[in-house]
ROTORKOL-386391 format. One record per residue (C-alpha): residue in three letters; residue number from 1; x, y, z. Coordinates in steps of 0.001 Angstrom, whole numbers, plus 500000, padded with zeros to 6 digits. Example, Ala and Ser with C-alpha at 12.3 -4.5 7.8 and 13.67 -1.06 7.14 Angstrom:
// ROTORKOL-386391
+-----+-----+--------+--------+--------+
| res |   n |     px |     py |     pz |
+-----+-----+--------+--------+--------+
| Ala |   1 | 512300 | 495500 | 507800 |
| Ser |   2 | 513670 | 498940 | 507140 |
+-----+-----+--------+--------+--------+
***
This chain:
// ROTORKOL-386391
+-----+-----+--------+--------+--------+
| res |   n |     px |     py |     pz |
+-----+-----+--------+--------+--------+
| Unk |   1 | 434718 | 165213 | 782385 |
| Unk |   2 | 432647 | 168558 | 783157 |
| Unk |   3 | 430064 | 166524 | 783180 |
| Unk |   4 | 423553 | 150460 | 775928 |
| Unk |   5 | 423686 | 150219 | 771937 |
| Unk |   6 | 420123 | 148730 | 772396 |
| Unk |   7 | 417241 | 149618 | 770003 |
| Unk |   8 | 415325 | 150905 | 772901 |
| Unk |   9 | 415604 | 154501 | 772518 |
| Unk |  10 | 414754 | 155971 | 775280 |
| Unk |  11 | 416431 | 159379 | 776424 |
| Unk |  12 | 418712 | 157614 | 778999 |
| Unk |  13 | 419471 | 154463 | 776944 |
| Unk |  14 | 420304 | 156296 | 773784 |
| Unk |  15 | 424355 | 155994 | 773003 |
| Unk |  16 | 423862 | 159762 | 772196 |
| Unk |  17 | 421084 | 160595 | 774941 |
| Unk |  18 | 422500 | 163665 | 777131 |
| Unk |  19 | 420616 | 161565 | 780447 |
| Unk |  20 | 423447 | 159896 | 782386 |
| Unk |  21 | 423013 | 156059 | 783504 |
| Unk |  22 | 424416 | 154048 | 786463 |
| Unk |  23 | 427724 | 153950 | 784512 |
| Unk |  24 | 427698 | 157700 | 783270 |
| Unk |  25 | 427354 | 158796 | 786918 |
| Unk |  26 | 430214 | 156049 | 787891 |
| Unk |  27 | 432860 | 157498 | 785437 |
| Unk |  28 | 432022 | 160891 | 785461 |
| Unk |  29 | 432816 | 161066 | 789115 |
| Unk |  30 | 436003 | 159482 | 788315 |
| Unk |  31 | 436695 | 162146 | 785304 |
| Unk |  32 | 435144 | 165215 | 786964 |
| Unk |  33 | 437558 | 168456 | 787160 |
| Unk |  34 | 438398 | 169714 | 791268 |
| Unk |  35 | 438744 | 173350 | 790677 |
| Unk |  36 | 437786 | 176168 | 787676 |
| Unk |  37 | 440759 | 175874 | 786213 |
| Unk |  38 | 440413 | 171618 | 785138 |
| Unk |  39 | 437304 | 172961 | 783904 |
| Unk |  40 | 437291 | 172738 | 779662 |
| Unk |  41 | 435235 | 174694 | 777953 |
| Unk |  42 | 432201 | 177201 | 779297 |
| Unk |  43 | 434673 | 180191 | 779215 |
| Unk |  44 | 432276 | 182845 | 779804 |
| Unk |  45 | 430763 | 180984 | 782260 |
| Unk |  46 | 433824 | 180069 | 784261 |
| Unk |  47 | 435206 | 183729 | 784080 |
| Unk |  48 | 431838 | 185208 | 785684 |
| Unk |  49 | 431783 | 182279 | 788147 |
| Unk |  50 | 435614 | 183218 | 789335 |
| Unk |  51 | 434986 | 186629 | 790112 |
| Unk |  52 | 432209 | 185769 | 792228 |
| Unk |  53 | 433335 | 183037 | 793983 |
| Unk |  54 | 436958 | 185227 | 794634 |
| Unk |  55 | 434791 | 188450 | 795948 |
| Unk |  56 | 432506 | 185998 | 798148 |
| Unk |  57 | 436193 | 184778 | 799587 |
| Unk |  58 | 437796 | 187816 | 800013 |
| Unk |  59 | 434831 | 189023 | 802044 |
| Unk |  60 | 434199 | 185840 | 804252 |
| Unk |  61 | 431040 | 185094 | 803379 |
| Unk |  62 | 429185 | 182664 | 801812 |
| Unk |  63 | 428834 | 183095 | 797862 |
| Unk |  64 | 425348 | 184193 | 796257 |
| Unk |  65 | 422872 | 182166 | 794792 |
| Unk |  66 | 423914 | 180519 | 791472 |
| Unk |  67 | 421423 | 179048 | 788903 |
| Unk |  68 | 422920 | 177154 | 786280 |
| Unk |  69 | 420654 | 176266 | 782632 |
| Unk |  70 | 421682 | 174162 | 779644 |
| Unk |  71 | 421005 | 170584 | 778215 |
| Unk |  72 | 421401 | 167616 | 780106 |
| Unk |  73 | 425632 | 166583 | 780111 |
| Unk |  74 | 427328 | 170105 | 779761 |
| Unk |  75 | 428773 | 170144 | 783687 |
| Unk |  76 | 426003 | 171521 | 785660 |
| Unk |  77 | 426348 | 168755 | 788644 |
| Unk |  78 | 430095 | 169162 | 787599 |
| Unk |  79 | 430065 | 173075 | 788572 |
| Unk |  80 | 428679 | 172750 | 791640 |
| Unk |  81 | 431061 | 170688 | 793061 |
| Unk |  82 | 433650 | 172845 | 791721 |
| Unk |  83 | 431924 | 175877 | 793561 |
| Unk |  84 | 431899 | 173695 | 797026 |
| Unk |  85 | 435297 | 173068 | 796447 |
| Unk |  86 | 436997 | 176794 | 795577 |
| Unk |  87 | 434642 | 177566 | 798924 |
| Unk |  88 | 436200 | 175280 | 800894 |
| Unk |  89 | 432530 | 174015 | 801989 |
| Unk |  90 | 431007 | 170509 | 801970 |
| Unk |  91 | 428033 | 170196 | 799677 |
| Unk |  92 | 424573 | 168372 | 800071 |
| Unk |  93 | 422901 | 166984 | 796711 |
| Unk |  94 | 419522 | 166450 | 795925 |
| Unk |  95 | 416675 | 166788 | 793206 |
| Unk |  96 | 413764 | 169195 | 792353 |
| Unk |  97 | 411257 | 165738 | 792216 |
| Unk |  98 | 412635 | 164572 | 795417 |
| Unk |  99 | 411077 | 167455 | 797155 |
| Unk | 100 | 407545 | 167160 | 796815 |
| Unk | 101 | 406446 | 168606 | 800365 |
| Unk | 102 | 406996 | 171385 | 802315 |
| Unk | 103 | 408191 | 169214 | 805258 |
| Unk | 104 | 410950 | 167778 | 802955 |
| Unk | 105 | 412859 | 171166 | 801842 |
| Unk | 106 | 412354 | 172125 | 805613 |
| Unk | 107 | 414485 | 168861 | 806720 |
| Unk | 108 | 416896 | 169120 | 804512 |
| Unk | 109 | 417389 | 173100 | 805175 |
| Unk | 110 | 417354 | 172931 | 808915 |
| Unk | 111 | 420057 | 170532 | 808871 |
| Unk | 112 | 422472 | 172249 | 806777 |
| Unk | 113 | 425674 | 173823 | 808336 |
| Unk | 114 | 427187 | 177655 | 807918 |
| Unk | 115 | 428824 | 178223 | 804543 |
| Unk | 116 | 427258 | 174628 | 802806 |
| Unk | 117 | 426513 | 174232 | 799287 |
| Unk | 118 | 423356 | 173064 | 798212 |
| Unk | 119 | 422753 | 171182 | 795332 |
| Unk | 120 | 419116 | 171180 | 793564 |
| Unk | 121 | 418626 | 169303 | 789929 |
| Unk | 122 | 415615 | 170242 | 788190 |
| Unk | 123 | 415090 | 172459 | 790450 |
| Unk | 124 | 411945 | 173162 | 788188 |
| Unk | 125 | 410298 | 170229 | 788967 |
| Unk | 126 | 409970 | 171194 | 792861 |
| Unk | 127 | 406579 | 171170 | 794354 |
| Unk | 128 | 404617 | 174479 | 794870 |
| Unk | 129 | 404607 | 174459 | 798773 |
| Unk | 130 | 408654 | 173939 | 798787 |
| Unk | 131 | 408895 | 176672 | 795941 |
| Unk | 132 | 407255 | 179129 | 798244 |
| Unk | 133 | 409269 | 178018 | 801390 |
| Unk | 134 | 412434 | 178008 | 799428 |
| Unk | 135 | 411803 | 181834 | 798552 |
| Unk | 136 | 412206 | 182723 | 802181 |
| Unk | 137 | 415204 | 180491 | 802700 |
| Unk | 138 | 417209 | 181660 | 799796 |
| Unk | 139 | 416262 | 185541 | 800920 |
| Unk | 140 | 416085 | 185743 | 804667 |
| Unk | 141 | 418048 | 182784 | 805624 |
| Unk | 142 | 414501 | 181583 | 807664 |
| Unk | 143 | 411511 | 178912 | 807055 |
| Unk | 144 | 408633 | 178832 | 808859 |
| Unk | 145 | 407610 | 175558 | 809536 |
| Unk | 146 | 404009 | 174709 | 810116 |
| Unk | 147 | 402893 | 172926 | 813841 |
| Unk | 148 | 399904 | 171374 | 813781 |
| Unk | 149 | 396616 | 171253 | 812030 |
| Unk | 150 | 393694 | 173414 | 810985 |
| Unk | 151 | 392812 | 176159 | 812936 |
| Unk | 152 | 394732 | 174855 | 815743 |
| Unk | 153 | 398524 | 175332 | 813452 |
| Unk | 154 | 401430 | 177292 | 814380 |
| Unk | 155 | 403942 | 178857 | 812263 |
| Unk | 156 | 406984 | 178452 | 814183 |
| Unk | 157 | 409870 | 180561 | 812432 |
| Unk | 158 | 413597 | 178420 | 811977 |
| Unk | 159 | 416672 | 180669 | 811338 |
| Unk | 160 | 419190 | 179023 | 808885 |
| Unk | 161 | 422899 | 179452 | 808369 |
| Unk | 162 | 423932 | 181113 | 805749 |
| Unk | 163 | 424237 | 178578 | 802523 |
| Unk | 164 | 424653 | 178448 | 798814 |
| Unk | 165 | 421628 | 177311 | 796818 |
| Unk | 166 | 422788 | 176239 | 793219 |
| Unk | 167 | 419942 | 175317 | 791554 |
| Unk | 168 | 420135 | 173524 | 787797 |
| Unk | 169 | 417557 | 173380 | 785474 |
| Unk | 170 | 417572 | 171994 | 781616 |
| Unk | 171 | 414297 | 174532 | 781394 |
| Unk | 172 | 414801 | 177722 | 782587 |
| Unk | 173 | 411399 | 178806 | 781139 |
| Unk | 174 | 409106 | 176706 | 783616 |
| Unk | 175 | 411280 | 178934 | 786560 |
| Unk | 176 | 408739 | 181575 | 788114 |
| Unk | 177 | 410362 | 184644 | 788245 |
| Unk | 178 | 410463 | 185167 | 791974 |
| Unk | 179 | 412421 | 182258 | 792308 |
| Unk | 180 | 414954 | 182902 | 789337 |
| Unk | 181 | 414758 | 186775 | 790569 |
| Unk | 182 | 416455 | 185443 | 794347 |
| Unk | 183 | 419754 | 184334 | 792453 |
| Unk | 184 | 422574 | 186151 | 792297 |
| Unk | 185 | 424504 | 185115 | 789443 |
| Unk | 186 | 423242 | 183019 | 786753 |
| Unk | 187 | 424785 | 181454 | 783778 |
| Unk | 188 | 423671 | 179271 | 780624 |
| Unk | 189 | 425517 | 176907 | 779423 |
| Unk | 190 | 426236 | 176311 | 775856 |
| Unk | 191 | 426752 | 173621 | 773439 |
| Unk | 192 | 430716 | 172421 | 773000 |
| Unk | 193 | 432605 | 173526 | 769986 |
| Unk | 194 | 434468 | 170094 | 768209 |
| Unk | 195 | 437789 | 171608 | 769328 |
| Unk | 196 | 436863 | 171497 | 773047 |
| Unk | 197 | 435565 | 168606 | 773616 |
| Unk | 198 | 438542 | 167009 | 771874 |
| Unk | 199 | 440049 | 168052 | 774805 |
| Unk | 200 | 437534 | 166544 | 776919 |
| Unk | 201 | 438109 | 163421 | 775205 |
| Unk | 202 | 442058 | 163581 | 775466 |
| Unk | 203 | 441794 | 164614 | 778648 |
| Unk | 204 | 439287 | 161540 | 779733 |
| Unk | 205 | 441682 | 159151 | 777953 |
| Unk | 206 | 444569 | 160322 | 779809 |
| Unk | 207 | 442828 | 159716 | 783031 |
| Unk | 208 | 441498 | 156168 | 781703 |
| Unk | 209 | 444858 | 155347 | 780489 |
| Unk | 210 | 443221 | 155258 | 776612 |
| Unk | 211 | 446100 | 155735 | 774163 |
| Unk | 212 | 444335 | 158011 | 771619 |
| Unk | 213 | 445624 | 159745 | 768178 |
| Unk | 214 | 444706 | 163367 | 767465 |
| Unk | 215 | 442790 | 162050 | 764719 |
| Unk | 216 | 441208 | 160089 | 766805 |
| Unk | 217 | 439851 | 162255 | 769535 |
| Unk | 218 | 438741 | 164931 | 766557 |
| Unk | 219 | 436555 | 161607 | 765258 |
| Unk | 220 | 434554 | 161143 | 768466 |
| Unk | 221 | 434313 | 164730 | 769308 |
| Unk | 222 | 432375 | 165593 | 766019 |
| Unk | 223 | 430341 | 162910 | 766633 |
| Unk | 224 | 429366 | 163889 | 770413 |
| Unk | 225 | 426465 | 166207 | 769614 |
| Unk | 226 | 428306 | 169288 | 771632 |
| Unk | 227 | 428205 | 167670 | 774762 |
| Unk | 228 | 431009 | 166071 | 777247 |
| Unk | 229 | 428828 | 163247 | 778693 |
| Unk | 230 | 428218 | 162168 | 775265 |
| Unk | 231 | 431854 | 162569 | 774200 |
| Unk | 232 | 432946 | 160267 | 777276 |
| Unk | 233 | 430165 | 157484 | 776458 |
| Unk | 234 | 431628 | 157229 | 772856 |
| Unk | 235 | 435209 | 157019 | 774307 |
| Unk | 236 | 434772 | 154007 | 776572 |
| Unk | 237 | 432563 | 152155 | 773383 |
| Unk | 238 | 435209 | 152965 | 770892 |
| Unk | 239 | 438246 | 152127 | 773525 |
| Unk | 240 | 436095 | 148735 | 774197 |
| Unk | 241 | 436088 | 148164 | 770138 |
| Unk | 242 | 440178 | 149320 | 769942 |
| Unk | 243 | 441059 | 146337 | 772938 |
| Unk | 244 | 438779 | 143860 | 771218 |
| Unk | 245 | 439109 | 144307 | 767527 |
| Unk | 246 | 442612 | 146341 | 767500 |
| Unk | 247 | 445810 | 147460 | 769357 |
| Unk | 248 | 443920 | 149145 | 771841 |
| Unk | 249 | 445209 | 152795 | 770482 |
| Unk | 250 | 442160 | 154989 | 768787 |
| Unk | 251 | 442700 | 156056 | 765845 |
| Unk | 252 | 440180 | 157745 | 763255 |
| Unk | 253 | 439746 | 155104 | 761744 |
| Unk | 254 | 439152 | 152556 | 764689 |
| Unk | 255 | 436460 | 155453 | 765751 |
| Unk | 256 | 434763 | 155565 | 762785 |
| Unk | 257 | 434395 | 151607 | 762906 |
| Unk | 258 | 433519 | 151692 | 766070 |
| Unk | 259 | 431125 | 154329 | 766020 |
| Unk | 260 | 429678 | 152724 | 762913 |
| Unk | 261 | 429020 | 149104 | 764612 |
| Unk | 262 | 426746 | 151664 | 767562 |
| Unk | 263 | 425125 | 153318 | 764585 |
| Unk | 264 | 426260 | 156464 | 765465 |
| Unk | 265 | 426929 | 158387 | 762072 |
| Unk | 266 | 429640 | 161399 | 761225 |
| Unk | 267 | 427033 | 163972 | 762468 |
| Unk | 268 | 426067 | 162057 | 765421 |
| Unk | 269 | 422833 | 161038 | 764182 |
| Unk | 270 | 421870 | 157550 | 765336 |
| Unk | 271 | 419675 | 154979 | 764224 |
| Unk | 272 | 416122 | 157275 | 765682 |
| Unk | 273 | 417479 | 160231 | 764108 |
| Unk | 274 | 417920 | 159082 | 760780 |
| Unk | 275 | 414782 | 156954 | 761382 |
| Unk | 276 | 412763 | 159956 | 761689 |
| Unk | 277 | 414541 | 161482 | 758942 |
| Unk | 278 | 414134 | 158606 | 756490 |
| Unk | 279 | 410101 | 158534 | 757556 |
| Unk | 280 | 410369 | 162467 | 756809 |
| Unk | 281 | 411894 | 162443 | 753392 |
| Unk | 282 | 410937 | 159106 | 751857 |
| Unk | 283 | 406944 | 158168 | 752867 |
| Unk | 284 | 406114 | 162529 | 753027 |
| Unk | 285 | 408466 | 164045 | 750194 |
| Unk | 286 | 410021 | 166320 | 753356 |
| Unk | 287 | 406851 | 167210 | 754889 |
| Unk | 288 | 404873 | 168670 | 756340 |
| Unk | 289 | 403842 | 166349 | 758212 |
| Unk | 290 | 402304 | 165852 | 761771 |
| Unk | 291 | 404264 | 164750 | 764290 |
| Unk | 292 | 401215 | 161859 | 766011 |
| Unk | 293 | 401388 | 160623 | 761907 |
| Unk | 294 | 405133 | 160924 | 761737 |
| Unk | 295 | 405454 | 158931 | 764911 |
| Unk | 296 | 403554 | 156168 | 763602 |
| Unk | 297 | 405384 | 155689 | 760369 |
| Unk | 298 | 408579 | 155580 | 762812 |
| Unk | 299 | 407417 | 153029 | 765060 |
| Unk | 300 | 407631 | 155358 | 768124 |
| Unk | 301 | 405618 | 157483 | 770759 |
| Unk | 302 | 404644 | 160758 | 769988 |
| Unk | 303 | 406859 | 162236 | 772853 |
| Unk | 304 | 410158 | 159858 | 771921 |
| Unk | 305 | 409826 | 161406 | 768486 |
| Unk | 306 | 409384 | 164924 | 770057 |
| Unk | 307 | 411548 | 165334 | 773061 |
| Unk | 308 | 414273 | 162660 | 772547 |
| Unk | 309 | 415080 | 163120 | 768747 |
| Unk | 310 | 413729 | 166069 | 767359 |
| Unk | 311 | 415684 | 168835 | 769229 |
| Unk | 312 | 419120 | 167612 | 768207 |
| Unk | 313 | 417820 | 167633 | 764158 |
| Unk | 314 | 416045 | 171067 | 764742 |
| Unk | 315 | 419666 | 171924 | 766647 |
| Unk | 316 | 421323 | 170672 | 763479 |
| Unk | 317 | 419584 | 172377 | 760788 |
| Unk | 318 | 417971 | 169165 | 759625 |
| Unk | 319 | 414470 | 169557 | 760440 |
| Unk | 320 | 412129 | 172860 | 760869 |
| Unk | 321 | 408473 | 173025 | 763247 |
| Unk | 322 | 406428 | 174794 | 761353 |
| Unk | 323 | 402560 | 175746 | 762030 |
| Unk | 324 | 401437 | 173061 | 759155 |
| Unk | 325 | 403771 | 170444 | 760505 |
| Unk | 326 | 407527 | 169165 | 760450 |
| Unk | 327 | 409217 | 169692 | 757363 |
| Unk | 328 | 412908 | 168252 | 756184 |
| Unk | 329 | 415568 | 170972 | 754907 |
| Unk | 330 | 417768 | 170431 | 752147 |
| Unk | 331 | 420433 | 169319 | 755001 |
| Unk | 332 | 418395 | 166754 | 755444 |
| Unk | 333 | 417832 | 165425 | 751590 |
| Unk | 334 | 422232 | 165676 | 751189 |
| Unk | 335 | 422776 | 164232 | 754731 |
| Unk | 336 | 420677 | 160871 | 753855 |
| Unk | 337 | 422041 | 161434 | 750403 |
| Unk | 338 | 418534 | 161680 | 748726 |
| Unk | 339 | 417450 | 163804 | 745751 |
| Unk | 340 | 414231 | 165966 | 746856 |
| Unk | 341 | 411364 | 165758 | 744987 |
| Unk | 342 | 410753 | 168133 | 741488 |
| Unk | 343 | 415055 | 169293 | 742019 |
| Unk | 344 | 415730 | 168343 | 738632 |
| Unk | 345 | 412263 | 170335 | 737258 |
| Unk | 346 | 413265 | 173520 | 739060 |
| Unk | 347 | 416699 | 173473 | 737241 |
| Unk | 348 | 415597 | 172504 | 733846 |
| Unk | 349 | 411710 | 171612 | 733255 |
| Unk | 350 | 410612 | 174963 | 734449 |
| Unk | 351 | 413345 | 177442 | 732258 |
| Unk | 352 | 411941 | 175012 | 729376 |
| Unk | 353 | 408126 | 175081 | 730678 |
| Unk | 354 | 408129 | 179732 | 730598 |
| Unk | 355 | 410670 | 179386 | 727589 |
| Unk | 356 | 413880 | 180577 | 730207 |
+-----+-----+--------+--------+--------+
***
């Protein structure tokens, strides 16, 4: 849609990690919506988007600039297509770390035709000397492109057709403003609520020819972690369990078994999550504790620990930063089904210790 069970847990190995693989990429072209209105969820989004994509076509020209922010798997790559398509206009795809040189942006620019769509991923992670060049392009329609060396180089100026830069980022913070100040319209999007991405995953079933139950979708959506690429991942595991170990229809309880063989719990926690959680609460009392000391007792790398698990249990109210280190909320303690430390005492031991 708008868009592995290994131990290695990795971002883009993770049955829950936002990244897409070979296979994401493979089906997700295959479940993609064509046009705004296919497109679930995002409403805001998609409302803001229509107006200026109608005005842009009702003028003949070619629409602004659109930047597009949110996690990894909410349907930035999917909204750009969508754009090229309600513009009637081809579109050319490529990467913010593909474009380390000047000379690269400049190729790929000077080759583009009137009206095209351009498509830049992390377009955060762009060099500096293709930032600067892309300023001009996005503004002026015009690069200057650089003949020769030293003292001896000429800047000889290249007019472009007019084109549509839609640049995505998952970190709209690393963005210098003059670059997010050239785009015309931008949007973030948001998390899924449960109830649309059980949409999603109806919608993805119909169009893998999945027989699902309501009950069944509602399962796998609260277990996708708000996002559609996740949702479709558990779909084709727990449709893979249903032909093997069932009639092949989903039901809640054929996702629940399924999800449960992939270690994938009722919150969407998986077996790094509750890792972390379990080093958190049982070997630290709930913290605080450092993260380099909390990796260790995990088994992991500092940065798997910090950028592939902890933002989903911050996300989920399960686990807090704090300036003394990372502490466990009571979320955490009932989600693991532990007692915290000294609970008992503060209901009873203390009213007896002050005579309460």
């Amino acid at each position: 849609m708008n868009w592995d069970d290994t131990t290695d847990t990795s971002a883009a190995e993770r049955l829950v990690g936002a990244s897409a693989d070979r296979e994401d990429q493979a089906v997700e072209a295959a479940l993609r919506p064509k046009d705004l209105g296919e497109f679930i969820g995002q409403e805001r989004v998609r409302e803001q988007l229509d107006l200026v994509l109608r005005a842009a076509r009702a003028r003949g020209a070619t629409a602004d600039h659109v930047l597009l922010s949110g996690a990894p798997g909410l349907g930035k790559t999917t909204l750009s297509m969508i754009i090229a398509a309600e513009m009637g206009a081809p579109i050319r795809i490529t990467s913010g770390p593909a474009i380390q040189h000047a000379g690269d942006l400049a190729a790929i620019l000077s080759s583009l035709q009137e009206g095209e769509v351009l498509f830049l991923d992390e377009i955060h992670r762009m060099s500096r000397p293709a930032e600067e060049m892309l300023y001009m392009a996005m503004e002026d329609f015009r690069v200057d492109v650089i003949v020769g060396k030293g003292p001896g180089a000429t800047a000889i100026p290249l007019e472009l057709p007019p084109f549509t830069l839609v640049g995505a980022t998952t970190r709209a913070g690393l963005l210098p403003p003059p670059l997010r100040d050239r785009f015309g319209f931008t949007a973030h999007m948001e998390f899924y609520e449960p109830a649309e991405l059980e949409r999603v995953v109806h919608r993805s079933a119909h169009l893998l020819d999945v027989g699902i139950e309501a009950d069944g979708a509602a399962e796998i959506a609260g277990r996708s972690r708000g996002t559609p690429r996740i949702a479709n991942r558990l779909l084709r595991r727990v449709r893979d369990y249903a032909q093997v170990k069932a009639d092949g229809i989903v039901t809640r309880e054929i996702a629940a078994a399924a999800l449960a063989v992939y270690e994938v719990d009722a919150r969407g926690l998986d077996r790094l999550d509750r890792a972390v959680l379990a080093a958190l609460l049982k070997l630290f009392g709930g913290g605080p504790v450092g993260l380099s000391t909390l990796a260790v007792a995990v088994g992991e790398e500092r940065e798997t620990v910090e950028e592939v698990a902890e933002p989903f249990l911050v996300r989920e109210g399960l686990l807090a930063r704090t300036p003394r280190g990372r502490v466990a909320t009571p979320a955490a303690w009932a989600h693991l089904g532990l007692t915290p430390p000294g609970s008992s005492a503060a209901g009873t031991g203390q009213q007896d210790l002050f005579g309460a």
